[in-house]
DOBA-352107 format. One record per residue (C-alpha): residue in three letters; x, y, z. Coordinates in steps of 0.25 Angstrom, whole numbers, plus 5000, padded with zeros to 4 digits. Example, Ala and Ser with C-alpha at 12.3 -4.5 7.8 and 13.67 -1.06 7.14 Angstrom:
2
<atom><code>ALA</code><east>5049</east><north>4982</north><up>5031</up></atom>
<atom><code>SER</code><east>5055</east><north>4996</north><up>5029</up></atom>
// end
This chain:
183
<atom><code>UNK</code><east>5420</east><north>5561</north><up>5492</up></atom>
<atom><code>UNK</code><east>5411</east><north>5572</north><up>5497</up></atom>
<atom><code>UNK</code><east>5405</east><north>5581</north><up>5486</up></atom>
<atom><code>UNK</code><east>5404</east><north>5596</north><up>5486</up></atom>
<atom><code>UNK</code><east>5389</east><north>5597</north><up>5490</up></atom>
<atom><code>UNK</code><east>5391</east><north>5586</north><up>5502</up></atom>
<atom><code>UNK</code><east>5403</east><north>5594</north><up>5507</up></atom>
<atom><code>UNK</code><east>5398</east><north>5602</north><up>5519</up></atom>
<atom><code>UNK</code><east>5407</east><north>5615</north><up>5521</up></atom>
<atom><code>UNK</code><east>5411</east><north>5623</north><up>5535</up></atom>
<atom><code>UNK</code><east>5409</east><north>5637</north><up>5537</up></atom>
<atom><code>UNK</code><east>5413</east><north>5646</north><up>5524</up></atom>
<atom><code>UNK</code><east>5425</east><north>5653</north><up>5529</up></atom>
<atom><code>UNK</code><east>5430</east><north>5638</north><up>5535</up></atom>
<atom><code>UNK</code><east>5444</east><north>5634</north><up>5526</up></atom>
<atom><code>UNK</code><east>5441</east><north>5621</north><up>5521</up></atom>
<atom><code>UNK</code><east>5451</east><north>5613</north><up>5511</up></atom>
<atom><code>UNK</code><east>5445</east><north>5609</north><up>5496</up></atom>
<atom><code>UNK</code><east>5454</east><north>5598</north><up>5492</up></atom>
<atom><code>UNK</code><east>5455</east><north>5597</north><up>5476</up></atom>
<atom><code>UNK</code><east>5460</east><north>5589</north><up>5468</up></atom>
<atom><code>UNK</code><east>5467</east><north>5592</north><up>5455</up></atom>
<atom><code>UNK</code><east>5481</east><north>5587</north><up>5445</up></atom>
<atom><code>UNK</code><east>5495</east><north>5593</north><up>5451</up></atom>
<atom><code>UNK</code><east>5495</east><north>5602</north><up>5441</up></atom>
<atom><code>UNK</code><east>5484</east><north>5610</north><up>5443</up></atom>
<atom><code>UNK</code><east>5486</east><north>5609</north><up>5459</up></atom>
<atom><code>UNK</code><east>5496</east><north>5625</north><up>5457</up></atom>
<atom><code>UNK</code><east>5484</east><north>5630</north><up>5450</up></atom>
<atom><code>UNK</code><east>5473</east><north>5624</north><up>5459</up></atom>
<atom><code>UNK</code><east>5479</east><north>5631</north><up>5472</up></atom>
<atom><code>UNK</code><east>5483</east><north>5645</north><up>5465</up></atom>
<atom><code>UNK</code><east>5468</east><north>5647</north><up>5458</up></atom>
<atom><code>UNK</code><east>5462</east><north>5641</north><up>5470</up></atom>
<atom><code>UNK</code><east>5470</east><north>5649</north><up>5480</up></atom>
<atom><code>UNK</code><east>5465</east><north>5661</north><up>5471</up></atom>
<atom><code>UNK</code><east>5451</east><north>5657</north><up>5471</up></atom>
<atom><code>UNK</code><east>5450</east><north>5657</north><up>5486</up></atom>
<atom><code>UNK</code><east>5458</east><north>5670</north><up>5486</up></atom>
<atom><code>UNK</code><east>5446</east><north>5676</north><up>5478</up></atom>
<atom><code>UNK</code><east>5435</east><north>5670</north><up>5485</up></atom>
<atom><code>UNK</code><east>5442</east><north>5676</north><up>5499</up></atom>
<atom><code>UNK</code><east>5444</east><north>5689</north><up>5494</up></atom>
<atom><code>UNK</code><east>5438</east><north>5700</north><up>5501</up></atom>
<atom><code>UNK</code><east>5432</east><north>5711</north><up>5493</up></atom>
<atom><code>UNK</code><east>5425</east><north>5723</north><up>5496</up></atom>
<atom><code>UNK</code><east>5409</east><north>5724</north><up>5493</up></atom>
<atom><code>UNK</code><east>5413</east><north>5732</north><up>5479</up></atom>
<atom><code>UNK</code><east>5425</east><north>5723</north><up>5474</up></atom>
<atom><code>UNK</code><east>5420</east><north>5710</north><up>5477</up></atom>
<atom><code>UNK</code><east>5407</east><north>5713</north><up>5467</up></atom>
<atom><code>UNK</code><east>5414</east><north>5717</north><up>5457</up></atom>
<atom><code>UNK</code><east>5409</east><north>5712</north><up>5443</up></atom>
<atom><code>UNK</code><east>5414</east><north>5716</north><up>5429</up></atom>
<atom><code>UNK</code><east>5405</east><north>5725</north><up>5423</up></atom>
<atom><code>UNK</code><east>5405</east><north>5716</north><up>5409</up></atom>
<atom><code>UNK</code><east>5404</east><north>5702</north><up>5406</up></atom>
<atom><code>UNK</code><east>5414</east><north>5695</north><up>5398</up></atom>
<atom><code>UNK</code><east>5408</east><north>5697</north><up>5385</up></atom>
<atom><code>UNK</code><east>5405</east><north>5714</north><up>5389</up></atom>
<atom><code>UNK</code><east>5416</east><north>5725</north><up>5390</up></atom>
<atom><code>UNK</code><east>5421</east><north>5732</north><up>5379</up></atom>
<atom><code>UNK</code><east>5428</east><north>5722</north><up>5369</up></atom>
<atom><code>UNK</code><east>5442</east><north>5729</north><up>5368</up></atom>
<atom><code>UNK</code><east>5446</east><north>5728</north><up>5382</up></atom>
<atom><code>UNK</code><east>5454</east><north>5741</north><up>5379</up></atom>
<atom><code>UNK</code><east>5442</east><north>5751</north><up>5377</up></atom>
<atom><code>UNK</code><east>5437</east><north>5747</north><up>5390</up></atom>
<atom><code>UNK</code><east>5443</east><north>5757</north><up>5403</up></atom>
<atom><code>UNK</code><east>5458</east><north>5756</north><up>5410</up></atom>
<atom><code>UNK</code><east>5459</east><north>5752</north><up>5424</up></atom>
<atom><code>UNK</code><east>5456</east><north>5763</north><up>5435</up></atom>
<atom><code>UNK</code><east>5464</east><north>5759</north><up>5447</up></atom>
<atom><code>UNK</code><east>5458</east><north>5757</north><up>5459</up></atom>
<atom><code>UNK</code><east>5445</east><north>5756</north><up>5454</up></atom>
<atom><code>UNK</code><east>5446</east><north>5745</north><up>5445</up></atom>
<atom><code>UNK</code><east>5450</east><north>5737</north><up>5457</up></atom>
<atom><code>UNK</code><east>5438</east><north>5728</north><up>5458</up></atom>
<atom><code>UNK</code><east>5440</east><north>5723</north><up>5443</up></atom>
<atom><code>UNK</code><east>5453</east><north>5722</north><up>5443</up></atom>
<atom><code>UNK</code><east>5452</east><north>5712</north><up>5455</up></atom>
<atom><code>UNK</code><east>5439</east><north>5704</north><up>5446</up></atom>
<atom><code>UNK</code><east>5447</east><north>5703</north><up>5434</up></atom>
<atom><code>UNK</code><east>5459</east><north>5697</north><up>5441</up></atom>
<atom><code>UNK</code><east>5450</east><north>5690</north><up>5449</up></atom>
<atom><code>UNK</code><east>5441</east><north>5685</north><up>5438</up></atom>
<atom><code>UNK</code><east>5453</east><north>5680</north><up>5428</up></atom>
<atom><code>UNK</code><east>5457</east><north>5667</north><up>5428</up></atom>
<atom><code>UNK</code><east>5470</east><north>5662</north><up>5437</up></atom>
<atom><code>UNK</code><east>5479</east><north>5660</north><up>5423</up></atom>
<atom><code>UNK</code><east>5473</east><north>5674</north><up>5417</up></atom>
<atom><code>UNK</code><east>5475</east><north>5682</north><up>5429</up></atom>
<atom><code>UNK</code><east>5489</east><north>5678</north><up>5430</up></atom>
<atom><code>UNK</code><east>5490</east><north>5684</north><up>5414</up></atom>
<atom><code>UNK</code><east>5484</east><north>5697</north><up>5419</up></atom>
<atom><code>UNK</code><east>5494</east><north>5695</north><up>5430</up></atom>
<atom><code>UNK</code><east>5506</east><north>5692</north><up>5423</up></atom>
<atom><code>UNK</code><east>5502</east><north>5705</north><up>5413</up></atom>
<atom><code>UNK</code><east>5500</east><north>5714</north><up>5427</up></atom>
<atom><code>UNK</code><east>5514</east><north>5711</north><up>5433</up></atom>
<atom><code>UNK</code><east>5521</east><north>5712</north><up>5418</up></atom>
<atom><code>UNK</code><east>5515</east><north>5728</north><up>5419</up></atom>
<atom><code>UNK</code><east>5519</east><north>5738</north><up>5408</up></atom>
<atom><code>UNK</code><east>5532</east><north>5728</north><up>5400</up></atom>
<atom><code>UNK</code><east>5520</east><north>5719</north><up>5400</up></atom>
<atom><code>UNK</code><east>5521</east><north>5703</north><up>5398</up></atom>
<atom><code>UNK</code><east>5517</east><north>5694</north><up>5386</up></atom>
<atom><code>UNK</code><east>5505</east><north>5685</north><up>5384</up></atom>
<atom><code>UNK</code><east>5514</east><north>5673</north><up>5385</up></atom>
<atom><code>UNK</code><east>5520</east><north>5675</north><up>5399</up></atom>
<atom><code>UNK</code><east>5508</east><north>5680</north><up>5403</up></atom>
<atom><code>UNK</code><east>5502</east><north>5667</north><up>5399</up></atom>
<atom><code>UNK</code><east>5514</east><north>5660</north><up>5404</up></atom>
<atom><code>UNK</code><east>5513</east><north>5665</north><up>5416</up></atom>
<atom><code>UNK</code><east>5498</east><north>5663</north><up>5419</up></atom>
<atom><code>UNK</code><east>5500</east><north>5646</north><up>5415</up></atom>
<atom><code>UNK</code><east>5494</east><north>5647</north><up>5400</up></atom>
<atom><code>UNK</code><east>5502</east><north>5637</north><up>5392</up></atom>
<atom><code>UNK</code><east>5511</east><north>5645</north><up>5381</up></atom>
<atom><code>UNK</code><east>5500</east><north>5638</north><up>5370</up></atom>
<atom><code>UNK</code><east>5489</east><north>5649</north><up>5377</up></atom>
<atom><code>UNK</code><east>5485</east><north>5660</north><up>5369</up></atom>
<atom><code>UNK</code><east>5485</east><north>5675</north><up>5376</up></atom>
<atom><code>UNK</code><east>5472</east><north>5678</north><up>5369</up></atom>
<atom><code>UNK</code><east>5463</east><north>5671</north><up>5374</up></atom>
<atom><code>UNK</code><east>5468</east><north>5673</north><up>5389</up></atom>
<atom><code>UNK</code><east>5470</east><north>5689</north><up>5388</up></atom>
<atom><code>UNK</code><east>5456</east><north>5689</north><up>5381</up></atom>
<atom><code>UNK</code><east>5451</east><north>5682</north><up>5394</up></atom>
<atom><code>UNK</code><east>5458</east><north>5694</north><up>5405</up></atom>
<atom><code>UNK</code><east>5455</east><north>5704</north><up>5395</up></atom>
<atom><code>UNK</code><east>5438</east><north>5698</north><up>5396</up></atom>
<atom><code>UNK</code><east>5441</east><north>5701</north><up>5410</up></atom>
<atom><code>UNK</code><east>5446</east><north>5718</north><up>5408</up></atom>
<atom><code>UNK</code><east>5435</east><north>5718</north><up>5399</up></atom>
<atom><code>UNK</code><east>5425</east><north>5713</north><up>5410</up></atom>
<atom><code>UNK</code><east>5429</east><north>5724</north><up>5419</up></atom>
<atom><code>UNK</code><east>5428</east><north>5735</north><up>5409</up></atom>
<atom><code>UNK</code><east>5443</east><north>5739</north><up>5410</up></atom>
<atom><code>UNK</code><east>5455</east><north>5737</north><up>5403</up></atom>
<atom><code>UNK</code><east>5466</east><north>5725</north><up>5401</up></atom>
<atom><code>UNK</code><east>5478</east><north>5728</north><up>5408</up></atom>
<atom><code>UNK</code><east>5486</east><north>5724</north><up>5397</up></atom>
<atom><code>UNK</code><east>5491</east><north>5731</north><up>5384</up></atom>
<atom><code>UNK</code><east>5495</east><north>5726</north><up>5370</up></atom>
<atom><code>UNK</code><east>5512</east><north>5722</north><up>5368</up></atom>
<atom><code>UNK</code><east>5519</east><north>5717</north><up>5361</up></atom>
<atom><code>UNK</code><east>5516</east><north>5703</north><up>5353</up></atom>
<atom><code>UNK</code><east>5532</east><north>5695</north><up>5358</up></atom>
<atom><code>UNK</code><east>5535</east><north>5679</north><up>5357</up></atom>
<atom><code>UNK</code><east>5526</east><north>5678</north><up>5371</up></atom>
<atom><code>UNK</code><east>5514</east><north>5687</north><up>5366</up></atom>
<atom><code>UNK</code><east>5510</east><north>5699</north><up>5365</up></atom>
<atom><code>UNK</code><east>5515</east><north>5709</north><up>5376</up></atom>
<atom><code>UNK</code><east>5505</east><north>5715</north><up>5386</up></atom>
<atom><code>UNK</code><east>5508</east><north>5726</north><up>5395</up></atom>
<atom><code>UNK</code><east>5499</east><north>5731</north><up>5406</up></atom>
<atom><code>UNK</code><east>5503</east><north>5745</north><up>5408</up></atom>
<atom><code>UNK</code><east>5507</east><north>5750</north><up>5421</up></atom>
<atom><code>UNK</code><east>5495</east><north>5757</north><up>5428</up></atom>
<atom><code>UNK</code><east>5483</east><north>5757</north><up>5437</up></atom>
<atom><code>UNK</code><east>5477</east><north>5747</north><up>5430</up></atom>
<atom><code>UNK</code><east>5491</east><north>5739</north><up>5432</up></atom>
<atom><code>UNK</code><east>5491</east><north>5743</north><up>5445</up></atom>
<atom><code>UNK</code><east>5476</east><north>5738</north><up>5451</up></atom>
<atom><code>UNK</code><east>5478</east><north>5725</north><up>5444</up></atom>
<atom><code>UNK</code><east>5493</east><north>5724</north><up>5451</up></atom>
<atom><code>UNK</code><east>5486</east><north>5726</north><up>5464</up></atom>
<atom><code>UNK</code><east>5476</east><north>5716</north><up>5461</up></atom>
<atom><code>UNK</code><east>5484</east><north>5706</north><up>5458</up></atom>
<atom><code>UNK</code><east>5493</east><north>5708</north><up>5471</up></atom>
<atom><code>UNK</code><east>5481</east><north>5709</north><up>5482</up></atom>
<atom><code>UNK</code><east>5472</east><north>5698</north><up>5473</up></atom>
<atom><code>UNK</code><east>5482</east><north>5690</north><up>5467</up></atom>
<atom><code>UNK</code><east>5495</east><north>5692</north><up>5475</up></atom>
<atom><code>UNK</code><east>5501</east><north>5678</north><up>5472</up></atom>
<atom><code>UNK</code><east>5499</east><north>5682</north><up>5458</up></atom>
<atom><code>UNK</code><east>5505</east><north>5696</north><up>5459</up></atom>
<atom><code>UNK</code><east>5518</east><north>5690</north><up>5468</up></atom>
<atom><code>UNK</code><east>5519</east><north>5681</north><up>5456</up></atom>
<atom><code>UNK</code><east>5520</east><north>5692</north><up>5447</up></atom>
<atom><code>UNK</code><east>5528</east><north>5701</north><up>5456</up></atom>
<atom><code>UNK</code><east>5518</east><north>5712</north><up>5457</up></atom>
// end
């Protein structure tokens, strides 16, 4: 078998295949987080959006992600497309799932469910994770406190320009995603 630094590539923009090697189970998973990983590598940007940074680091930001500014639609564009594009296949399909439920909102538990976590997962750790990522970017969670039902605690996101931005996110970004969702 030829290893990695033997293996002699064509030209960058020449299609070559990359077999892997993995358990049956993992093969659904494998294709959709490897399809999204060359999606974002392609992705053209302009000069502006494809340096975005976050203006904090995971540890920096204002502790209660609710002091920090609402979304300004279209001029949060730029993060909106990180954040989405920085979380985690299963987390963005929480933040997803919360999108496309809009203003009735969806519990913790079928946003969970939705995203593959096993009914035994606890929605705190998870939301602390997408909500580490609003704080990165200095503005807002999309979602609002609900009410607590036999599936978890209800969470809204308000109809909105904030709504509204990430909605077209997720359909020119993620548009597998958003048809999934219907939005």
């Amino acid at each position: 078998m030829t290893s990695t630094t033997d293996t002699i590539f064509p030209e960058p923009d020449a299609i070559v295949v990359v077999p892997f090697y993995c358990e049956a189970r993992f093969a659904p998973a494998l294709q959709r987080d490897g399809a999204e990983l060359l999606r974002r590598l392609t992705a053209t940007r302009s000069d502006t959006e494809a340096s975005y940074a976050p203006p904090f680091k995971s540890t920096d930001g204002d502790k209660d992600a609710w002091k920090v500014p609402e979304w300004a639609n279209p001029d949060d564009l730029p993060a909106a497309r990180w954040l989405l594009s920085d979380l985690p296949t299963n987390q963005r399909r929480v933040l997803a799932r919360l999108i496309a439920a809009g203003e009735p909102g969806t519990t913790t538990g079928t946003a969970l469910g939705f995203a593959g976590y096993s009914t035994e997962t606890s929605a705190a750790p998870v939301f602390k994770a997408i909500g580490g990522r609003f704080r990165r970017v200095g503005l807002m969670p999309l979602w609002r406190g609900g009410d607590q039902t036999a599936t978890g605690q209800t969470l809204p996101v308000p109809d909105g320009p904030a709504r509204d931005l990430f909605v077209e996110v997720l359909r020119t970004e993620h548009p597998e995603l958003a048809a999934e969702l219907g939005l």
